[in-house]
PyMOL Python script that loads the backbone (N, CA, C, O; Angstrom):
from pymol import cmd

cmd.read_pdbstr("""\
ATOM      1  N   UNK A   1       5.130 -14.797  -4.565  1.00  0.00           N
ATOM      2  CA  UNK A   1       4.126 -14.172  -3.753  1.00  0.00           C
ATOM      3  C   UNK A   1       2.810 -14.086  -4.522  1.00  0.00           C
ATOM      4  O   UNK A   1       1.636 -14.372  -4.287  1.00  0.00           O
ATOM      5  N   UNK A   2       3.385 -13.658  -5.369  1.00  0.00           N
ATOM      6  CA  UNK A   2       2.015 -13.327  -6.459  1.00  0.00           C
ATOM      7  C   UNK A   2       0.829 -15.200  -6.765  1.00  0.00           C
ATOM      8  O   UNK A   2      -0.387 -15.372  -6.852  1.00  0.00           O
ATOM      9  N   UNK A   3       1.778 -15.978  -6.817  1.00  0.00           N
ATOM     10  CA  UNK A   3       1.018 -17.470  -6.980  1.00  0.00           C
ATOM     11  C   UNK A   3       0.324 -17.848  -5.612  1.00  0.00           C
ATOM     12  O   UNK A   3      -0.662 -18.584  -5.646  1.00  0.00           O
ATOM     13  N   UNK A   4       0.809 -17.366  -4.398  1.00  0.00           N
ATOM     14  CA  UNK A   4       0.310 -17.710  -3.175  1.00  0.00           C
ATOM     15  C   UNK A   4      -0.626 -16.923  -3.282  1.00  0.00           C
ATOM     16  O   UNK A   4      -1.557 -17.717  -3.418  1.00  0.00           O
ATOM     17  N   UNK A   5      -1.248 -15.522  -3.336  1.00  0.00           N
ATOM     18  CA  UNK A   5      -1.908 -14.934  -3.304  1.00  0.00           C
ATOM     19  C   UNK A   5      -3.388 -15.312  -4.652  1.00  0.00           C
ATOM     20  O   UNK A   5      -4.564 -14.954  -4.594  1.00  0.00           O
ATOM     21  N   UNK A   6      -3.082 -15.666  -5.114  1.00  0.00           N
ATOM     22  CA  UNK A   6      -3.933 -16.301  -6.084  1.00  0.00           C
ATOM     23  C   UNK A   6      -4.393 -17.564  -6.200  1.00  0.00           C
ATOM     24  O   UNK A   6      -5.250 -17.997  -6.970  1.00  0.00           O
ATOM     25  N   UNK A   7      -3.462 -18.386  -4.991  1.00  0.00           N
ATOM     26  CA  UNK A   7      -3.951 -19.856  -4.704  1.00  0.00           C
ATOM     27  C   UNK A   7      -4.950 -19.151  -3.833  1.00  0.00           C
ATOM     28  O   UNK A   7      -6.105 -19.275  -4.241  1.00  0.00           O
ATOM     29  N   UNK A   8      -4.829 -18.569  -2.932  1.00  0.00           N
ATOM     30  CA  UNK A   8      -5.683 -17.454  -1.823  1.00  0.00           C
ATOM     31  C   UNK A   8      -6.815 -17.005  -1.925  1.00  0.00           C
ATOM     32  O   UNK A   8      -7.511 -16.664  -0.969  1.00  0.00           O
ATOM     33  N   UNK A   9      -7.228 -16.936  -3.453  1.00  0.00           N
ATOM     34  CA  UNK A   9      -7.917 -16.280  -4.422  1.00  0.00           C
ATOM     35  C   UNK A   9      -8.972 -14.862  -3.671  1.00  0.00           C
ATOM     36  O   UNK A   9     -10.095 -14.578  -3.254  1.00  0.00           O
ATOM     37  N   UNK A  10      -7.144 -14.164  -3.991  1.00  0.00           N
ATOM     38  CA  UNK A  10      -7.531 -12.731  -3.230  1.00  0.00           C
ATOM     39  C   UNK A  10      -7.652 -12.046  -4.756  1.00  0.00           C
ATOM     40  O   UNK A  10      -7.521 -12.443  -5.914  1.00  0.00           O
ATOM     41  N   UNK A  11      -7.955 -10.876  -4.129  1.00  0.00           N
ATOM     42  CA  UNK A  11      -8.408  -9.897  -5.535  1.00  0.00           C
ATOM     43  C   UNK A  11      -7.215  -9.623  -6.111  1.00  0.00           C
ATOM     44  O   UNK A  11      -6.186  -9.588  -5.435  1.00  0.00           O
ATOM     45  N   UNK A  12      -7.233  -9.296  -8.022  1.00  0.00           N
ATOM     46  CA  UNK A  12      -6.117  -8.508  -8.224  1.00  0.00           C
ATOM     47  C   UNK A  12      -5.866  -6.999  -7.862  1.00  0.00           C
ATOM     48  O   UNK A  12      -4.896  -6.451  -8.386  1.00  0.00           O
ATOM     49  N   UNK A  13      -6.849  -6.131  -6.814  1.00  0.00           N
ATOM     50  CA  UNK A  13      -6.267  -5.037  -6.456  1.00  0.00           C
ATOM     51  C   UNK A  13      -5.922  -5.309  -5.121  1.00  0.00           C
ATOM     52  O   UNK A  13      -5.313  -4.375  -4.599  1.00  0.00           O
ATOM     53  N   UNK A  14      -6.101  -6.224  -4.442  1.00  0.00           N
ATOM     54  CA  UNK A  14      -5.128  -6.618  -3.129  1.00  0.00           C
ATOM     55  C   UNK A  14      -3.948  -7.200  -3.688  1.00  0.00           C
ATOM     56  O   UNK A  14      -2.811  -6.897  -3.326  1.00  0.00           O
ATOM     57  N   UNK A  15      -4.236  -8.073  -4.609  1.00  0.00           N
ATOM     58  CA  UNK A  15      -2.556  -8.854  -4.985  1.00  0.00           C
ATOM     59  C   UNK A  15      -1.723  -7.309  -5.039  1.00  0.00           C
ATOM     60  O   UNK A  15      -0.771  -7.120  -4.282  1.00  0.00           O
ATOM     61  N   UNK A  16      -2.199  -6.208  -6.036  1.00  0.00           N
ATOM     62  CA  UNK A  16      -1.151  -5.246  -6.199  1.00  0.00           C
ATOM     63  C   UNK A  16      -1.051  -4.729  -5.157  1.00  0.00           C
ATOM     64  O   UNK A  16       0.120  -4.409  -4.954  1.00  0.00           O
ATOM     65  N   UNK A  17      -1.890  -4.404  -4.139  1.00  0.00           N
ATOM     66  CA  UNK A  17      -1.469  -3.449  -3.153  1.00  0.00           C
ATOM     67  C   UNK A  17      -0.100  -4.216  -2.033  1.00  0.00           C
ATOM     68  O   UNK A  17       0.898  -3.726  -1.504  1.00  0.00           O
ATOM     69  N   UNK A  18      -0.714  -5.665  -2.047  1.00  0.00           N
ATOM     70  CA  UNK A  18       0.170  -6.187  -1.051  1.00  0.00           C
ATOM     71  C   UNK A  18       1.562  -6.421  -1.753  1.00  0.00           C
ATOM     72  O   UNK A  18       2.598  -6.418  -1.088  1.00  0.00           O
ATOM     73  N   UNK A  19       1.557  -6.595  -2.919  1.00  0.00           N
ATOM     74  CA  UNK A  19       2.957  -6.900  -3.928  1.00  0.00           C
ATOM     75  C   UNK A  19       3.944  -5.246  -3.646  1.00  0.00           C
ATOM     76  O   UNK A  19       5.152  -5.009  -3.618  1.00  0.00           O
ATOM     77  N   UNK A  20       2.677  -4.352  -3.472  1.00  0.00           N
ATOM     78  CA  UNK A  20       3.808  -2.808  -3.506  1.00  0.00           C
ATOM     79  C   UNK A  20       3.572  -2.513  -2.064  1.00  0.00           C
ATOM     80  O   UNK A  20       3.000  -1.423  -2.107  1.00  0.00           O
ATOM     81  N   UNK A  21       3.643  -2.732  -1.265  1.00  0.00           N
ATOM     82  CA  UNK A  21       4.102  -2.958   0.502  1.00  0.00           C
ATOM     83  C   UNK A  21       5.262  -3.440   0.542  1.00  0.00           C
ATOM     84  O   UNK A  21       6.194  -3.013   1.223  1.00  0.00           O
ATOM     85  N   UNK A  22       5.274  -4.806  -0.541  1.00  0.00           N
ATOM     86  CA  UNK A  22       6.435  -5.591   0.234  1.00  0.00           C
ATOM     87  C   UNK A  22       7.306  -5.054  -0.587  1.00  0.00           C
ATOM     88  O   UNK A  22       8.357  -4.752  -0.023  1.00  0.00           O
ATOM     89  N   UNK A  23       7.241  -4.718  -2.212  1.00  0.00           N
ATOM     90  CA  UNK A  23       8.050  -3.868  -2.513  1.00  0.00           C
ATOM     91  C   UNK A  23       9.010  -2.486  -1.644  1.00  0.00           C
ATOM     92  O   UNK A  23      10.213  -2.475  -1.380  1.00  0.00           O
ATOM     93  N   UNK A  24       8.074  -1.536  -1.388  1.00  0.00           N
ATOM     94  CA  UNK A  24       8.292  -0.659  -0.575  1.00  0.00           C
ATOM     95  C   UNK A  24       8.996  -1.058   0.972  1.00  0.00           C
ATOM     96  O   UNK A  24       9.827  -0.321   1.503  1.00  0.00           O
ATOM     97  N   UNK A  25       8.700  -1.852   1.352  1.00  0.00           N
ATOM     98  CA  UNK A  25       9.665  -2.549   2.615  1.00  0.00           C
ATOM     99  C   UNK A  25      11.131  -3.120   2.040  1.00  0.00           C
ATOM    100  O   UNK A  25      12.137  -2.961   2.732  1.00  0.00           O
ATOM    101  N   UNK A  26      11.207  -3.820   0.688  1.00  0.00           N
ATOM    102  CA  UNK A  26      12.291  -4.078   0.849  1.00  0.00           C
ATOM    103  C   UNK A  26      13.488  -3.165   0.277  1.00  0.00           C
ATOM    104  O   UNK A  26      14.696  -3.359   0.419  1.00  0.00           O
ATOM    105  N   UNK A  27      12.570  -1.683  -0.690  1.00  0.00           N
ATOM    106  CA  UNK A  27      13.345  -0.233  -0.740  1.00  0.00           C
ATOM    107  C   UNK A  27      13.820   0.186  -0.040  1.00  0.00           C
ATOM    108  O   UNK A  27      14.878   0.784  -0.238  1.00  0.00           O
ATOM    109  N   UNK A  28      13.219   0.061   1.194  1.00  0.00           N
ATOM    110  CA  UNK A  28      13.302   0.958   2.537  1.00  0.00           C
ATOM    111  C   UNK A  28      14.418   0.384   2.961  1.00  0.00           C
ATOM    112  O   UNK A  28      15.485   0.975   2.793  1.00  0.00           O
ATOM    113  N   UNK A  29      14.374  -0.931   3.619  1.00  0.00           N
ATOM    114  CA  UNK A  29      15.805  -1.523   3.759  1.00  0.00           C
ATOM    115  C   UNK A  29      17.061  -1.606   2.925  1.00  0.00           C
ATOM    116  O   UNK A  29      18.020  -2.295   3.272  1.00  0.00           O
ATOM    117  N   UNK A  30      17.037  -0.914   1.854  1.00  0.00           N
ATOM    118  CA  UNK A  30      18.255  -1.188   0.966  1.00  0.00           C
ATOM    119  C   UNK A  30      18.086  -2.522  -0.194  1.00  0.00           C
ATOM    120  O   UNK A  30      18.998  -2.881  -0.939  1.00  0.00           O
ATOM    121  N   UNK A  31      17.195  -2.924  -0.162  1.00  0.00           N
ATOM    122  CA  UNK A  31      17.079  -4.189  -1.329  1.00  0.00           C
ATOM    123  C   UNK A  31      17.362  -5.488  -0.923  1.00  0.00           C
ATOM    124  O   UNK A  31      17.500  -6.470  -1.652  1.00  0.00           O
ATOM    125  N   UNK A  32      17.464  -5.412   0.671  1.00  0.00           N
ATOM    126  CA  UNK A  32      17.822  -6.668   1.579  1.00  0.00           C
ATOM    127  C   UNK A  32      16.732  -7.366   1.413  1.00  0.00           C
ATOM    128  O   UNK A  32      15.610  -6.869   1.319  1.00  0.00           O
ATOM    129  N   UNK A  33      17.037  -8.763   1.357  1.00  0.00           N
ATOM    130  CA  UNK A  33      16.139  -9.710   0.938  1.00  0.00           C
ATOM    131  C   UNK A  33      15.318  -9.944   2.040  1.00  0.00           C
ATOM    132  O   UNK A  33      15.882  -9.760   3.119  1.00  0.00           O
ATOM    133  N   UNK A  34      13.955 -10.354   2.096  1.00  0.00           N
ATOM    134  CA  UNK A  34      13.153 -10.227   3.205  1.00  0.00           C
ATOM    135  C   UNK A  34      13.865 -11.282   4.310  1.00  0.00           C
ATOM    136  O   UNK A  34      13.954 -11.242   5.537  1.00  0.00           O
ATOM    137  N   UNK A  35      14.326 -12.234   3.310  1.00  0.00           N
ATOM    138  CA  UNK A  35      14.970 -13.409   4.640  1.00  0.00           C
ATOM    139  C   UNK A  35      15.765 -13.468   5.569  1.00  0.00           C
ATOM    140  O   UNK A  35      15.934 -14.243   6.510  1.00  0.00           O
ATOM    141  N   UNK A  36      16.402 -12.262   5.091  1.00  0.00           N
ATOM    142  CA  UNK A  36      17.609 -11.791   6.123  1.00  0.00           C
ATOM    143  C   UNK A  36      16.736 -10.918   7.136  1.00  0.00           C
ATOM    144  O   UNK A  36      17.461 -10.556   8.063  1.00  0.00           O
ATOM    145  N   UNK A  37      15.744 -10.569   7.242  1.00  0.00           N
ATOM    146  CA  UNK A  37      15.231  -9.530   7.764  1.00  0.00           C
ATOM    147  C   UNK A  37      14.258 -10.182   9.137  1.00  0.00           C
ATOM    148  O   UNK A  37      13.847 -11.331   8.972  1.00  0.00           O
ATOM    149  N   UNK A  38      13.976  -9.636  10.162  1.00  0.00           N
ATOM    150  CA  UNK A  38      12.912 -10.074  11.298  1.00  0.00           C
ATOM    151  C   UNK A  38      12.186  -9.027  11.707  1.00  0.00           C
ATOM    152  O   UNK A  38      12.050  -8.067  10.949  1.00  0.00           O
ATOM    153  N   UNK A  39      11.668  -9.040  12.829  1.00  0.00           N
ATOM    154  CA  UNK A  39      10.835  -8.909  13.632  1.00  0.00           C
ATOM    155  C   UNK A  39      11.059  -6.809  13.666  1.00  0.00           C
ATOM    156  O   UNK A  39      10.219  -5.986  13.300  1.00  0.00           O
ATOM    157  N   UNK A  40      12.425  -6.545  14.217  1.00  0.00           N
ATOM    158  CA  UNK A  40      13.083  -4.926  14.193  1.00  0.00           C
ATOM    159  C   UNK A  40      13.011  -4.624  12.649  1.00  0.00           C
ATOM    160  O   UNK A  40      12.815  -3.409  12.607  1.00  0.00           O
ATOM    161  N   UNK A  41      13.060  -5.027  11.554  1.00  0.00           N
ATOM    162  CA  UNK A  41      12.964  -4.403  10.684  1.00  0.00           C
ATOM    163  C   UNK A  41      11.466  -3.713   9.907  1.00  0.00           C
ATOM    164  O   UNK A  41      11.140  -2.713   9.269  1.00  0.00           O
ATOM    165  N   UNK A  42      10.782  -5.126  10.506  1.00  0.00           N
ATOM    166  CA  UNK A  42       8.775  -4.459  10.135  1.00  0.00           C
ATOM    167  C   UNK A  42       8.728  -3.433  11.148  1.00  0.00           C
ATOM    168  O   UNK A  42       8.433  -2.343  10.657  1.00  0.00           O
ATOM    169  N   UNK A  43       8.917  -3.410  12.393  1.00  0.00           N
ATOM    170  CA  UNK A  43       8.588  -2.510  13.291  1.00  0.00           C
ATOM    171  C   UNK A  43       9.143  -0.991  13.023  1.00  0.00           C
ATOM    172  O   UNK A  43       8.536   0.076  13.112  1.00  0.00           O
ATOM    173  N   UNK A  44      10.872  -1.329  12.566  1.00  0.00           N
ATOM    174  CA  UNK A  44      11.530   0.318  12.004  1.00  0.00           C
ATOM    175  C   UNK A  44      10.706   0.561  10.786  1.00  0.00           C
ATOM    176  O   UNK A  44      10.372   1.746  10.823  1.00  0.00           O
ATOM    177  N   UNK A  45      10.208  -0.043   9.682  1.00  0.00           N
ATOM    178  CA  UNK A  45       9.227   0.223   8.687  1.00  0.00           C
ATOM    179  C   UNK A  45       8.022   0.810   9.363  1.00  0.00           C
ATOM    180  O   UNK A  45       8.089   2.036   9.275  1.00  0.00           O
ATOM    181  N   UNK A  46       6.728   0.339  10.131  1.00  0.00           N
ATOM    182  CA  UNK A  46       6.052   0.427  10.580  1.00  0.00           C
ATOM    183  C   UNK A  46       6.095   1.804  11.232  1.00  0.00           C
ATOM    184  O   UNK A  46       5.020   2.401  11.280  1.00  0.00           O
ATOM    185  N   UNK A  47       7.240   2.436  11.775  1.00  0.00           N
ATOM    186  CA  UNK A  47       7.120   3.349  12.559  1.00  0.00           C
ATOM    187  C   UNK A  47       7.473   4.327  11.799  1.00  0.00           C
ATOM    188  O   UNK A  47       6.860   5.379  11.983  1.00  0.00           O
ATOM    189  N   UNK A  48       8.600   4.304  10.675  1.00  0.00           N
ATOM    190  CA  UNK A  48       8.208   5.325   9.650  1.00  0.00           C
ATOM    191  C   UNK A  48       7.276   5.055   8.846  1.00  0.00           C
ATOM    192  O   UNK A  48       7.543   5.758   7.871  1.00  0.00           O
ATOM    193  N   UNK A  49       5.990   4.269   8.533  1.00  0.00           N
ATOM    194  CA  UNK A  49       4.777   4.417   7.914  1.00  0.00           C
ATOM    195  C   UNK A  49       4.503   5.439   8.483  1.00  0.00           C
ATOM    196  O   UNK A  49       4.304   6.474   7.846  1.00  0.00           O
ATOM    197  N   UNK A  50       4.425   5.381   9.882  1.00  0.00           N
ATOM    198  CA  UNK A  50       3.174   6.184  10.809  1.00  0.00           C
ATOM    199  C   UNK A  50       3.617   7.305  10.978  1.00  0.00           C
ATOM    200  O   UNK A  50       2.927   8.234  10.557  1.00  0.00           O
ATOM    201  N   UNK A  51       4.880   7.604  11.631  1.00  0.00           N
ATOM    202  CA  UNK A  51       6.077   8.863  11.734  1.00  0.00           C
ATOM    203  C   UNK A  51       6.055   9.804  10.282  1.00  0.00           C
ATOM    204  O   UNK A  51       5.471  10.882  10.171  1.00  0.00           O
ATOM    205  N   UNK A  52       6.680   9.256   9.427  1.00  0.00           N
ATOM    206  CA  UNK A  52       7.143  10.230   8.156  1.00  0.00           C
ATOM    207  C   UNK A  52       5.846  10.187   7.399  1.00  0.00           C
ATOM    208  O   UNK A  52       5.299  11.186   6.931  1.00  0.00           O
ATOM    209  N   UNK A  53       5.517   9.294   7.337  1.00  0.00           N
ATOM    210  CA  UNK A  53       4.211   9.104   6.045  1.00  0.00           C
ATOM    211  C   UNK A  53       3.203   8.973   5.967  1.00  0.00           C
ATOM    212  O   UNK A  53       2.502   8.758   4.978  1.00  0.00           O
ATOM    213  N   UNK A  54       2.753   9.176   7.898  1.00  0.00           N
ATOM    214  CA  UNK A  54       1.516   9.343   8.253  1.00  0.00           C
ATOM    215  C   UNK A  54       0.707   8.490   7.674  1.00  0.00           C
ATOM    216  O   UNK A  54      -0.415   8.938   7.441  1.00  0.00           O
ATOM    217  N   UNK A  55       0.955   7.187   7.305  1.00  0.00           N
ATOM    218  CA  UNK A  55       0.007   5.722   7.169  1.00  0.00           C
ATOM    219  C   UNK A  55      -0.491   5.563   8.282  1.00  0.00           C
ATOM    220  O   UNK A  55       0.123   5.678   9.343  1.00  0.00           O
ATOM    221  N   UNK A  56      -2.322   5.122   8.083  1.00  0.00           N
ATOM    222  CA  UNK A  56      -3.330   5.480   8.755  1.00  0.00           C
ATOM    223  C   UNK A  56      -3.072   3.409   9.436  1.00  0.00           C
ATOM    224  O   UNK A  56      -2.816   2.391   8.793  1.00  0.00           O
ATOM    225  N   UNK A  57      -3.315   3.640  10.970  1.00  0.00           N
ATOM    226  CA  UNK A  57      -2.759   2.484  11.349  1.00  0.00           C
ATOM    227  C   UNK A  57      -4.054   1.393  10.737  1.00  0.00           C
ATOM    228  O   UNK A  57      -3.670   0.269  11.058  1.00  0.00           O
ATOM    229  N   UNK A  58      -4.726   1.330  10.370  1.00  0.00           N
ATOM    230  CA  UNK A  58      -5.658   0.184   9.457  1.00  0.00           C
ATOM    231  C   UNK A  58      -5.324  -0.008   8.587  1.00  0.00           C
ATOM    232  O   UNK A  58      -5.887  -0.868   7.911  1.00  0.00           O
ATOM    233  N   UNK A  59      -4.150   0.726   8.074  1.00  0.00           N
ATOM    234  CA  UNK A  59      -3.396   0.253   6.559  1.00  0.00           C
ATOM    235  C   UNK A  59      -2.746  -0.279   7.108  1.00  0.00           C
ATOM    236  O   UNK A  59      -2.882  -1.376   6.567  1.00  0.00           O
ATOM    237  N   UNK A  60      -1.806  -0.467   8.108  1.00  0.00           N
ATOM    238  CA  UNK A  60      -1.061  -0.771   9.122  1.00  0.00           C
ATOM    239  C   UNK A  60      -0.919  -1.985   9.056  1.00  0.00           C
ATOM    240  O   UNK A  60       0.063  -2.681   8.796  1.00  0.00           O
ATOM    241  N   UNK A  61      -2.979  -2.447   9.555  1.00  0.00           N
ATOM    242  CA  UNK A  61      -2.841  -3.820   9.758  1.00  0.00           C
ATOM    243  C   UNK A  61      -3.135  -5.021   8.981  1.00  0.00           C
ATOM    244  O   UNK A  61      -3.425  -6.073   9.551  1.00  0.00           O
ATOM    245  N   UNK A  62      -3.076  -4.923   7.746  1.00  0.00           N
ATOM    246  CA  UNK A  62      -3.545  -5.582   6.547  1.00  0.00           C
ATOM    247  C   UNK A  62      -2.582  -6.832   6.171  1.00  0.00           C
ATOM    248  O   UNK A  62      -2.821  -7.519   5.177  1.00  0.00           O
TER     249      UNK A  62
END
""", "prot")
cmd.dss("prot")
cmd.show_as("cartoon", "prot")
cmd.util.cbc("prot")
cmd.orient("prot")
């Protein structure tokens, strides 16, 4: 992720922020690998962003 994002030539404080999202998504699920994962699993994430942790929906959409 980190090499795509730098072919991208995004910033290194977006590389970290987006590296600890996807971190944090794949905590949330149990350590399930993103590949096993679809469409219901961003959305059950997504809705406890907004639900439990009150993530502001423009963080949302990044």
């Amino acid at each position: 992720m980190r090499t795509i994002l730098r072919t991208r030539h995004y910033s290194l404080r977006t590389e970290e922020a987006y590296l600890g999202w996807i971190r944090r998504f794949i905590l949330f699920h149990g350590k399930r690998h993103p590949q096993e994962m679809g469409g219901t699993e961003v959305a059950a994430f997504l809705n406890y962003l907004a639900g439990e942790r009150r993530v502001a929906a423009a963080t949302q959409n990044d």
